[in-house]
N, C-alpha and C positions, 0 to 999 in steps of 0.2 A: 179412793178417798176413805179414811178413817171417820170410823164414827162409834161416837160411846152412848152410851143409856144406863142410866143410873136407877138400882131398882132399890125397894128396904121399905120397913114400914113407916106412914107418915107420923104414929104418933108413940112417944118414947115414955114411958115415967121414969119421973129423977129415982136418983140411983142406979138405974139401972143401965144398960148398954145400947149404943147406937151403932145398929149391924150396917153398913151397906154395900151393895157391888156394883161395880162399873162395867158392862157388856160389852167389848171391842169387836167390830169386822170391820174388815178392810184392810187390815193389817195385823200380825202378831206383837202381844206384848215379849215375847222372849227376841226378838231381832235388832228393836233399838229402841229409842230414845227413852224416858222418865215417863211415870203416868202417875201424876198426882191427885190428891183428893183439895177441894177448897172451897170454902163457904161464906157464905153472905148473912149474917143474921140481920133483921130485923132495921133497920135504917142506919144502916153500919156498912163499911168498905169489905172488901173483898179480903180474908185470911187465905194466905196457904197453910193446908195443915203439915203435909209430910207424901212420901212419893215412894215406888218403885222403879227401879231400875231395867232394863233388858235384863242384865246381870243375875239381878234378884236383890241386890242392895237396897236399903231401906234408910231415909231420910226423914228425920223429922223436923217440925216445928219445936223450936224449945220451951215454948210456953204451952204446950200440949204431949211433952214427950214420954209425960209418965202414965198419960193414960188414953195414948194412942198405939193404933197397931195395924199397920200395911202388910197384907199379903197377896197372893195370886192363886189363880189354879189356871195353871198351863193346859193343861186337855180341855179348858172350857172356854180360855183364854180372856178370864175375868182376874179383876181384880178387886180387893175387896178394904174397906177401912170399917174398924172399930174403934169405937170409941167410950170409953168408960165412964162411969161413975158419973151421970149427965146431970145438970139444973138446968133450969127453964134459959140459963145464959147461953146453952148451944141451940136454943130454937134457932132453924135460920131456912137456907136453900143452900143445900150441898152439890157441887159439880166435881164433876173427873173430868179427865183435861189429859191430852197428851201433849207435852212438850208446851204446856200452858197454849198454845196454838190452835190444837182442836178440842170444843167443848161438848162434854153432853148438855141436854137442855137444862139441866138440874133438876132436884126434888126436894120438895119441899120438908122438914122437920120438925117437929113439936113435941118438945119437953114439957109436958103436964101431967098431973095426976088428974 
């Protein structure tokens, strides 16, 4: 059974970037399906932000596409989202998700100075 963990720090100053990584075992992210990033801010519905591929192809959200960025590291078998230039409007709880099917538990974010 697949299973993600989602690590990064909880609290962000605007401006500035929101690192995080998504921990996979139980399965490789280079063999199949999508692993995306998505978040829940604050009494608001669920966003998809954008995803990896097996491949390595990369998909975004269009309303976040200029200042987001999916990568991986295969030897570690993470994957990672960044996210730029933050306001307190990205406070939320971010999950990784494979195949939108299996979730990690999420972690929590906060935009403040």
């Amino acid at each position: 059974q697949v299973q993600l963990q989602e690590s990064g720090p909880g609290l962000v100053k605007p401006s500035q970037t929101i690192s995080l990584t998504c921990t996979v075992s139980g399965g490789s992210i280079t063999t199949s399906s999508y692993w995306s990033w998505i978040r829940q801010p604050p009494g608001k519905g669920l966003e998809w932000m954008g995803a990896i591929a097996a491949s390595g192809s990369t998909y975004y959200n269009p309303s976040l596409k200029t200042r987001t960025s999916i990568s991986r590291d295969t030897s570690k078998n993470q994957f990672t989202l960044q996210l730029n230039s933050v306001t307190p409007e990205d406070t939320g709880v971010y999950y990784c998700a494979r195949d939108l099917s299996d979730w990690g538990q999420g972690t929590q974010v906060t935009v403040s100075s």
